[in-house]
DRENSE-741423 format. One record per residue (C-alpha): x, y, z; residue in one letter. Coordinates in nm, 3 decimals, m for minus. Example, Ala and Ser with C-alpha at 12.3 -4.5 7.8 and 13.67 -1.06 7.14 Angstrom:
BEGIN
1.230;m0.450;0.780;A
1.367;m0.106;0.714;S
END
This chain:
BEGIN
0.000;0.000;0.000;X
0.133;0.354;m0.047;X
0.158;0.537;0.227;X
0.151;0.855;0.105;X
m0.187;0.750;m0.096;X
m0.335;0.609;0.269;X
m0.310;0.956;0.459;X
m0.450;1.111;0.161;X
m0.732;0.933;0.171;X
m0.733;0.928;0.526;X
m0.817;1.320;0.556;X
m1.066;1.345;0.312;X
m1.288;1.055;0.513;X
m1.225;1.212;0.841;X
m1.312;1.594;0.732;X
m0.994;1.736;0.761;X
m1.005;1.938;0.441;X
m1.326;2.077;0.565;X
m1.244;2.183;0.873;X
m0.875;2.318;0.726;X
m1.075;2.540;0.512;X
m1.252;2.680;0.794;X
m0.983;2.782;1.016;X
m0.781;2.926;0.721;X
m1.113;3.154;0.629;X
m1.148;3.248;0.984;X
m0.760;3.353;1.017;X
m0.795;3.538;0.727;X
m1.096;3.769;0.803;X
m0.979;3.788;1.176;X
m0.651;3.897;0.982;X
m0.813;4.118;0.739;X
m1.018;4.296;0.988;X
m0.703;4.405;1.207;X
m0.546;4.563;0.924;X
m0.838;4.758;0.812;X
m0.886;4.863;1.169;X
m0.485;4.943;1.206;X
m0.493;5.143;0.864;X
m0.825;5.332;0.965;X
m1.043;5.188;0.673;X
m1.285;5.082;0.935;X
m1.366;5.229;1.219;X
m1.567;4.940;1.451;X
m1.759;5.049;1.738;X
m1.762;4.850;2.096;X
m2.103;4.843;2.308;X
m2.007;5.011;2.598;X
m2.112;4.814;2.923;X
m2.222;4.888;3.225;X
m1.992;4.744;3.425;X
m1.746;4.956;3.285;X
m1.952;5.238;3.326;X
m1.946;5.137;3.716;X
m1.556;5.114;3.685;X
m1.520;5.492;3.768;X
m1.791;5.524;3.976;X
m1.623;5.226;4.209;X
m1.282;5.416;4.199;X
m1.484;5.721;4.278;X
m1.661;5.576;4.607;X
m1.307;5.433;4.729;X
m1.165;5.807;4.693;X
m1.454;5.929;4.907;X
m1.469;5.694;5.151;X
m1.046;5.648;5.192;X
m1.031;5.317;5.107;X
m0.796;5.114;4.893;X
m0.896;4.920;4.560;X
m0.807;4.547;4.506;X
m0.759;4.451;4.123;X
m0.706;4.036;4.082;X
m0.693;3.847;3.775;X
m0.714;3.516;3.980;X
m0.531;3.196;3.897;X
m0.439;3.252;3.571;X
m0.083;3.303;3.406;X
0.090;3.567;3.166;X
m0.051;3.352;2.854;X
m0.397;3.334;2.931;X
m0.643;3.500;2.747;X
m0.840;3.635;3.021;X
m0.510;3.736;3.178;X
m0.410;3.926;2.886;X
m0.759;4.100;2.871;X
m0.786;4.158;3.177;X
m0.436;4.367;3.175;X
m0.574;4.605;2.984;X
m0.830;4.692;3.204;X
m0.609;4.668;3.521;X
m0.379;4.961;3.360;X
m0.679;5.191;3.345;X
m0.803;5.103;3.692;X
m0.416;5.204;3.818;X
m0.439;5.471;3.605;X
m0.728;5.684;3.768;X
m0.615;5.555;4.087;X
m0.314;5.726;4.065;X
m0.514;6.069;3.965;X
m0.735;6.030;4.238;X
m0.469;5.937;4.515;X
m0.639;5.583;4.604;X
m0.433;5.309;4.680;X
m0.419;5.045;4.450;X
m0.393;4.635;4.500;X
m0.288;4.430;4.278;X
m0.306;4.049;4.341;X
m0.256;3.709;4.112;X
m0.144;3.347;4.176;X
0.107;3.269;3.925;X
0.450;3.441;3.933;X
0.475;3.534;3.573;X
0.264;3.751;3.609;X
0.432;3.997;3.825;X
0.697;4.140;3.556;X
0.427;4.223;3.343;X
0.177;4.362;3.606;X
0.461;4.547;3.771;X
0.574;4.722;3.460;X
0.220;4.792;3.385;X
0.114;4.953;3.660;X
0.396;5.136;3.709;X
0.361;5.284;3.376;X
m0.019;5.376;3.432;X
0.115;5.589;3.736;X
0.376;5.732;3.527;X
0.110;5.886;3.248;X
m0.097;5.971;3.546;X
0.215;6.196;3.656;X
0.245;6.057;3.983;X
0.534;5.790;3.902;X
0.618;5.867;4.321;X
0.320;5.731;4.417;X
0.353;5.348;4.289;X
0.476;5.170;4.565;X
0.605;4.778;4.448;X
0.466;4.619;4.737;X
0.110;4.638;4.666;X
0.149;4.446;4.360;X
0.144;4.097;4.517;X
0.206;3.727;4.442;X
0.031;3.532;4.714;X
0.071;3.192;4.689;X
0.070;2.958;4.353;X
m0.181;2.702;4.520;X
m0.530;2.784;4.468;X
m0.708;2.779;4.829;X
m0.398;2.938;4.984;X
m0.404;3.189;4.728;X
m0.758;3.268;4.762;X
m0.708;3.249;5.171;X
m0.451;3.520;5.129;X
m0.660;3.722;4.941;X
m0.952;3.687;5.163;X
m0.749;3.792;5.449;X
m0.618;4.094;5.259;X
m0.949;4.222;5.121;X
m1.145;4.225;5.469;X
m0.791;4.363;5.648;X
m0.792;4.642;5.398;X
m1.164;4.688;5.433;X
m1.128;4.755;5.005;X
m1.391;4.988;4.924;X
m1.394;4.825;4.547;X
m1.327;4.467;4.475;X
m1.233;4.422;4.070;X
m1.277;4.012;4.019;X
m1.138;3.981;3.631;X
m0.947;3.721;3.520;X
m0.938;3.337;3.550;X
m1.114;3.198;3.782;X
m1.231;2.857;3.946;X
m1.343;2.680;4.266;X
m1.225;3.058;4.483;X
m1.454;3.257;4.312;X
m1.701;3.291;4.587;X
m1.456;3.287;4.837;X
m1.317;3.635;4.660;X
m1.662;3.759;4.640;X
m1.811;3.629;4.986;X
m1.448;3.868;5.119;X
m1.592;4.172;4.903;X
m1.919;4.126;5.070;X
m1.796;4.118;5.431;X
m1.609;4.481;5.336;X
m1.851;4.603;5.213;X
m1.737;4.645;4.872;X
m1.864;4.750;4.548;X
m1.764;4.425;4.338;X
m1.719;4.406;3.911;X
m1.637;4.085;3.845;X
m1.576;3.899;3.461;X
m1.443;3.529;3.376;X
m1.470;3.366;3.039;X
m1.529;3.043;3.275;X
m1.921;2.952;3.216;X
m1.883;2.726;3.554;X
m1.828;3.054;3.762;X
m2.041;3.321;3.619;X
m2.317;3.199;3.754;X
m2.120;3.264;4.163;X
m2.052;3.603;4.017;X
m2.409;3.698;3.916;X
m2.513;3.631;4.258;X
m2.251;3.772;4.433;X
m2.152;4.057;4.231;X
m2.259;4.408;4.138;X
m2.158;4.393;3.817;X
m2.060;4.102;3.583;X
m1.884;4.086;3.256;X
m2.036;3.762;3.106;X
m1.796;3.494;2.910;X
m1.673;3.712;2.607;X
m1.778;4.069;2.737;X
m1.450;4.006;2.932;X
m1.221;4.031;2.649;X
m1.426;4.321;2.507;X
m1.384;4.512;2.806;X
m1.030;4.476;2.772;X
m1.051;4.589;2.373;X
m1.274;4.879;2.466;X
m1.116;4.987;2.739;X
m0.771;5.002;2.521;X
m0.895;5.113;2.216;X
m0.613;4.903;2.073;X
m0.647;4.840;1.691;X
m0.511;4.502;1.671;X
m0.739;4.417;1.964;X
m1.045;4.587;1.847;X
m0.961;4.455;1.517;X
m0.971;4.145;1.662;X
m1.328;4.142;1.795;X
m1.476;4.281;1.459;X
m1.291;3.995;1.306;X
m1.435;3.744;1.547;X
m1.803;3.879;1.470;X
m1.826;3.925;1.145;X
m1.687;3.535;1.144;X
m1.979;3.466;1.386;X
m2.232;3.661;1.154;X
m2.053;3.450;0.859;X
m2.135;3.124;1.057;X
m2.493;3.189;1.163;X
m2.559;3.245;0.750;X
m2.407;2.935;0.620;X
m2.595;2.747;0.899;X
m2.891;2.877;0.773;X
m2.820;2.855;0.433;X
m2.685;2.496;0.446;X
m3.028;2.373;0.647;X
m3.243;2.489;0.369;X
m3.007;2.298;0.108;X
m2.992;2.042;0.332;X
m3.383;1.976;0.400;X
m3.428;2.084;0.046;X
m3.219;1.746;m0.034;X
m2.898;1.870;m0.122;X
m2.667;1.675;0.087;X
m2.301;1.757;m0.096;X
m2.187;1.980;0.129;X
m2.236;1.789;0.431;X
m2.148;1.442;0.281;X
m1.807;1.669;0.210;X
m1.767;1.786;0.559;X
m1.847;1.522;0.734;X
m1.762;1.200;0.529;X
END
């Protein structure tokens, strides 16, 4: 038997070409859409939210009431997506900290995260002209295990008596241990995980909750990045793509046209 001949044959029974196609298509509109977006051919607009509407009013009531801010981004590490989101949004937080004079926490589990979060923040209190005010030590690794990680932040949160608890990030089982803290302070709490098993703690628990993709939104409107606004125009208009073929390809498909799928799915 040739081999060569066998794997050939091989991929077109299992779908491969099929689904091949797809994620070239979708790399190349995500790709296409970022570099309209960079060169200003298209101008995308973000929904603005309302929990970042409540992001300045939460700053706002910590400045009044003298009372620090705690900023987490949970368990996750440098190269998760939430992470990287959520980074974004962490820098403008910082950033109106530092013009307001409220102290600013800054909390996360895994230790590469602290070069990034500590140049980050640093920065945001350098373009809010107050580079003297960033003090190192409230940007804090805890512990990499998860329950002494979330004990540690517990302890901080209701020690600090945080006047606004900011839950974005990754998160798992010590959600509601995070959020149950913010509760005891009696803090104003904007939480957002990409994590469907934990949205439901942060509904409940929460003020405000970014739900599964509004996370990385946030994070895109918030910036105003092109590549990462790009990015989420790419990802819809792939979405918008989807939903038509779907449609389209059930009304072939009931209609007794049966190619495509026999090619897709043989």
């Amino acid at each position: 038997m040739d081999i060569g001949k066998f794997d050939i044959e091989l991929s077109i029974r299992t779908g491969y070409q099929g689904a091949l196609l797809m994620f070239i298509t979708g790399l190349a509109i995500i790709g296409v859409a970022v570099f309209l977006t960079i060169r200003g051919t298209l101008k995308p607009k973000i929904r603005r939210l309302a929990a970042i509407d409540a992001l300045e009013e939460s700053i706002g009531r910590a400045t009044e009431l003298g009372r620090p801010v705690h900023y987490t981004v949970g368990i996750g590490g440098v190269g998760n997506e939430q992470v990287i989101a959520s980074f974004g949004i962490a820098r403008y937080v910082a950033r109106k900290c530092a013009e307001l004079g409220v102290r600013f926490l800054f909390t996360f589990s895994q230790p590469s995260v602290q070069p990034v979060a500590m140049d980050l923040i640093k920065q945001a209190y350098i373009e809010a002209g107050k580079p003297e005010a960033f003090r190192p030590d409230d940007v804090m690794w805890l512990s990499d295990r998860q329950f002494a990680f979330a004990t540690a932040v517990m302890g901080l949160v209701v020690r600090e008596r945080v006047a606004t608890n900011l839950l974005l990030g990754y998160f798992a089982a010590e959600s509601l241990i995070f959020s149950e803290a913010g509760y005891r302070a009696g803090a104003i709490q904007i939480a957002g995980t990409t994590n469907s098993y934990q949205i439901p703690f942060f509904i409940a628990t929460c003020d405000y909750t970014l739900i599964s993709e509004e996370l990385i939104t946030a994070g895109a409107y918030i910036s105003q990045e092109p590549r990462q606004v790009g990015t989420i125009l790419g990802q819809d208009m792939i979405r918008l793509i989807g939903l038509i073929l779907m449609v389209f390809g059930s009304i072939l498909f009931f209609a007794g046209f049966k190619t495509i799928d026999t090619w897709l799915a043989t």
